[in-house]
C-alpha positions as CSV (number, residue, x, y, z in Angstrom):
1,X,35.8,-147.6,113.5
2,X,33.0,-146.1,112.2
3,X,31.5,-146.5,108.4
4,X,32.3,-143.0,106.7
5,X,30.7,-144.0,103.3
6,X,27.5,-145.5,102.5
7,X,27.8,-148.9,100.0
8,X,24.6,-150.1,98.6
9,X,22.3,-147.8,100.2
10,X,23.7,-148.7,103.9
11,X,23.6,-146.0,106.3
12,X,26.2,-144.3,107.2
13,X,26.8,-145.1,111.1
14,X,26.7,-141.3,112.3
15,X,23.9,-140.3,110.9
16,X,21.6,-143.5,112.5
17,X,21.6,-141.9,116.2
18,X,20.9,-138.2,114.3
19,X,17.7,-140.2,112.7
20,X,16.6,-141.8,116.0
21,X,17.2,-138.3,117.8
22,X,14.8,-136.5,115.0
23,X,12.6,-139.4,115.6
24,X,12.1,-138.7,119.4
25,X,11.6,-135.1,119.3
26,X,8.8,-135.5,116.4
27,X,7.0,-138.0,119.1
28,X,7.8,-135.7,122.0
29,X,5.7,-133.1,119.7
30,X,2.9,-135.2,119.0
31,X,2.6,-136.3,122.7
32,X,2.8,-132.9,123.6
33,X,0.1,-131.6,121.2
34,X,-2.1,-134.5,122.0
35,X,-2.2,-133.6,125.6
36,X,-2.8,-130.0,124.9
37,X,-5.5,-130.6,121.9
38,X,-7.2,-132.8,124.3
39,X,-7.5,-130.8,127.0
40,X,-7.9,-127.2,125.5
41,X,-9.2,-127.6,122.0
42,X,-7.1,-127.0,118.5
43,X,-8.1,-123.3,118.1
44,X,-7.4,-122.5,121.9
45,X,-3.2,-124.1,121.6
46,X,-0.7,-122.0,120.5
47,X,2.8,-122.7,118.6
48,X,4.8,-121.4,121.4
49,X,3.0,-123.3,123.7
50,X,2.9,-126.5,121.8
51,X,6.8,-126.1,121.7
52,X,7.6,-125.2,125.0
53,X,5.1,-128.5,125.9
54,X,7.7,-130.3,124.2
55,X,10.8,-128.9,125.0
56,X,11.6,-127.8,121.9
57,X,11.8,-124.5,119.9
58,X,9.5,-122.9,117.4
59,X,11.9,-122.8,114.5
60,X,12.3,-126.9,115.8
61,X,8.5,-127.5,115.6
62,X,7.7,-125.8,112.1
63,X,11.3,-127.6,110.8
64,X,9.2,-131.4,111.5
65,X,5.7,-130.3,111.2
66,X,5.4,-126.9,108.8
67,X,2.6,-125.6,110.7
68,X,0.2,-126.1,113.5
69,X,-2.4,-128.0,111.0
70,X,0.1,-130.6,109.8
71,X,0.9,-131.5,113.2
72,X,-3.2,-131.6,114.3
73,X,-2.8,-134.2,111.2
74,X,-0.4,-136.5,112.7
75,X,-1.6,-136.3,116.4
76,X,-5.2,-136.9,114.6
77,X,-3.6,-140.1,112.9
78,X,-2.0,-140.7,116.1
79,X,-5.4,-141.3,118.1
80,X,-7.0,-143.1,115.6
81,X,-4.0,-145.4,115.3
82,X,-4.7,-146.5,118.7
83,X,-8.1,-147.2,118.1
84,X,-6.8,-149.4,114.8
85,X,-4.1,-151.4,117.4
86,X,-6.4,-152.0,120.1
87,X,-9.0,-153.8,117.9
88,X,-6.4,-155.5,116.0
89,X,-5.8,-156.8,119.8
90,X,-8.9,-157.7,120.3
91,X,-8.9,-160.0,117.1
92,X,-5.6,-161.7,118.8
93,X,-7.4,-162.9,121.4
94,X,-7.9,-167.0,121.2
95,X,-10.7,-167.0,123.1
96,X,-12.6,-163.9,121.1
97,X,-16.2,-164.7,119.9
98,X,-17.4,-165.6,116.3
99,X,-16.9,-163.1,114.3
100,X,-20.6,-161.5,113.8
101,X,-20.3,-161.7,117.7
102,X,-17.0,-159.5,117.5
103,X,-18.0,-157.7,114.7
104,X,-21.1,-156.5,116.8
105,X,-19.0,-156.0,119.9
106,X,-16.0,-153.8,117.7
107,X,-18.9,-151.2,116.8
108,X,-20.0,-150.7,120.2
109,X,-16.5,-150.5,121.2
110,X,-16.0,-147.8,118.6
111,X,-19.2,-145.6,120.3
112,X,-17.4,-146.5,123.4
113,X,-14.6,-144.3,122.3
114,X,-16.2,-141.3,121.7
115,X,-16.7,-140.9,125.2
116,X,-12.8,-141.0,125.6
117,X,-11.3,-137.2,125.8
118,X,-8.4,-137.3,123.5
119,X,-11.0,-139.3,120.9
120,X,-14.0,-136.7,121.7
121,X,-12.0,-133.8,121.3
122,X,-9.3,-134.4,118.7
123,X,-11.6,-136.9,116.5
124,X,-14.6,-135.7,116.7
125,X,-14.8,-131.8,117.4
126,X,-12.0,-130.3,116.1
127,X,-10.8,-133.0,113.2
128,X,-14.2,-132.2,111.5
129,X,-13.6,-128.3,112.0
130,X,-9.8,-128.3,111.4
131,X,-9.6,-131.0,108.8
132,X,-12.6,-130.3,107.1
133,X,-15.3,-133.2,106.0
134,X,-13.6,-134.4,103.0
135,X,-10.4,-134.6,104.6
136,X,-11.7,-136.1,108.0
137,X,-13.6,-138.6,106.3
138,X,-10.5,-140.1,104.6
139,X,-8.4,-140.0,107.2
140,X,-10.7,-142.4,109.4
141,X,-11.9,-144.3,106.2
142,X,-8.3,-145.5,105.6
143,X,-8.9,-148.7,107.7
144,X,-12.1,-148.2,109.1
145,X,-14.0,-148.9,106.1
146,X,-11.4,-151.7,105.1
147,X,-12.1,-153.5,108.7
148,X,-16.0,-153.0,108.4
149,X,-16.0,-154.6,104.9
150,X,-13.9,-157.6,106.1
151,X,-15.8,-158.2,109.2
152,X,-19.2,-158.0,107.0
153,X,-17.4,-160.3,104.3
154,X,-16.5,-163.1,107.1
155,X,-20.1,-163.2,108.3
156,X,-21.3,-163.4,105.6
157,X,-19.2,-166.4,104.3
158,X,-19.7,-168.0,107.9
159,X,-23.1,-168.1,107.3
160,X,-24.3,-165.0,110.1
161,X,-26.2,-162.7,107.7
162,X,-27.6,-162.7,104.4
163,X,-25.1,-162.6,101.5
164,X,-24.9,-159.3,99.4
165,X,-22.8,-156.7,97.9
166,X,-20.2,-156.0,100.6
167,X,-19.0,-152.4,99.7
168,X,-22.6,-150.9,99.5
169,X,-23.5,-152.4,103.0
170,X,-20.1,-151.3,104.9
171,X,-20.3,-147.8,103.6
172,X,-23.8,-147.6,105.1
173,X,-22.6,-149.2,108.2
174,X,-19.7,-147.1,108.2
175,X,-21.6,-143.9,107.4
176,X,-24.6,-145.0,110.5
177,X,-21.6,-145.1,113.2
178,X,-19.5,-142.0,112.3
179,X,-22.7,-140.3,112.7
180,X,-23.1,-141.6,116.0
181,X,-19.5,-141.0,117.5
182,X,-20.4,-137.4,116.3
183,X,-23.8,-136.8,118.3
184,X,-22.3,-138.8,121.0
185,X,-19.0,-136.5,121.2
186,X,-21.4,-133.2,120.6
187,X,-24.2,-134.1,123.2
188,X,-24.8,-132.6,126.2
189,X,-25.6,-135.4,127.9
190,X,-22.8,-138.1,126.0
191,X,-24.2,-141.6,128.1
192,X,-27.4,-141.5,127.3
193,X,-26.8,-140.6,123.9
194,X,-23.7,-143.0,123.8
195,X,-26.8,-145.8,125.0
196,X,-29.6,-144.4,122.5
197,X,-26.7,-145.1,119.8
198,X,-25.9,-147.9,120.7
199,X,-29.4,-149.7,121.1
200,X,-30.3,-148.1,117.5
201,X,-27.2,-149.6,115.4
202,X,-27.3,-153.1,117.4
203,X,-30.9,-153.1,116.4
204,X,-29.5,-152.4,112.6
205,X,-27.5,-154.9,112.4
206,X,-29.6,-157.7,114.0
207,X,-31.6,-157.3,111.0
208,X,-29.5,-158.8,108.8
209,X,-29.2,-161.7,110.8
210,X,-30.2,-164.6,108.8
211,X,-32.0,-165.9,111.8
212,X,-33.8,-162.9,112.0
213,X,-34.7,-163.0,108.2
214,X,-36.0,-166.5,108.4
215,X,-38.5,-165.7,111.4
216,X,-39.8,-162.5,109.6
217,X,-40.5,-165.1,107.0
């Protein structure tokens, strides 16, 4: 029979399925509104479209999400939360490089990605616009800068490039490839820009190479 009281902050047993059901639809409407965001643009998707996308109705969409922006939010966190499980992949692998090597390769990667459409659009063209700097920049700082900083620290202690203050170094790192995803996403000609990029920050970071340092010398 099925619990109808709650002892020490155990669910009741009827209203589990009611979560899980809430749970789907609010994925159903961020699928939905990635798919649309990518394809269209923010500014060019409507609420009554994004619902009927979904399945769902208006009164539905604003009960989960409030408004078209807070939704952008979550799909926004949705895409980049992709990008965060895919490199965390990558670091699984037992047979992954060393980790200035990977380090390296996980920036390039990221330039890779703003060639990707649901990245391009939702990331990089309208997440600026809709989100506005401040708030864009925080959202993709939140483990961005975190990973950056670690991968900087580990080279560091492994003996890849010169020691020094970690935080300074991974903002400017940080700050160098946001910049590129952005001309990348906004040119007009995204693989030879994605290239240009991508030869200028390797270069950038090959300079710190203790190797490098000692043959200056």
């Amino acid at each position: 029979m099925p619990k109808a009281i709650c002892y020490g902050g155990e669910m009741k047993s009827a209203e589990k399925p009611r979560l899980r059901d809430a749970e789907r639809t609010r994925l159903a409407m961020i699928q939905a509104a990635r798919q649309l965001f990518t394809e269209r643009g923010y500014h060019e998707v409507g609420i009554r479209e994004l619902a009927a996308a979904a399945g769902v109705t208006r009164g539905a969409l604003y009960h989960h999400f409030g408004d078209k922006e807070t939704l952008f939010v979550e799909v926004f966190k949705a895409v980049h939360a992709d990008l965060v499980a895919d490199a965390a992949q990558r670091h699984r692998d037992p047979n992954r490089p060393d980790r200035w090597t990977q380090f390296r390769r996980d920036l390039q990667i990221a330039l890779d990605s703003a060639t990707r459409p649901d990245v391009q659009q939702i990331g990089l063209i309208d997440g600026p616009a809709v989100l506005g700097w401040a708030r864009w920049r925080e959202l993709r700082a939140a483990t961005g800068l975190a990973a950056i900083a670690k991968g900087l620290e580990a080279s560091m202690k492994a003996g890849f490039i010169r020691a020094q203050p970690v935080l300074p170094l991974a903002n400017l790192i940080s700050g160098a490839t946001k910049e590129a995803t952005l001309l990348i996403a906004h040119s007009s000609d995204p693989a030879t820009t994605r290239a240009e990029m991508g030869q200028a920050l390797d270069s950038l970071l090959e300079s710190l190479e203790l190797a490098k340092a000692a043959t200056r010398a």
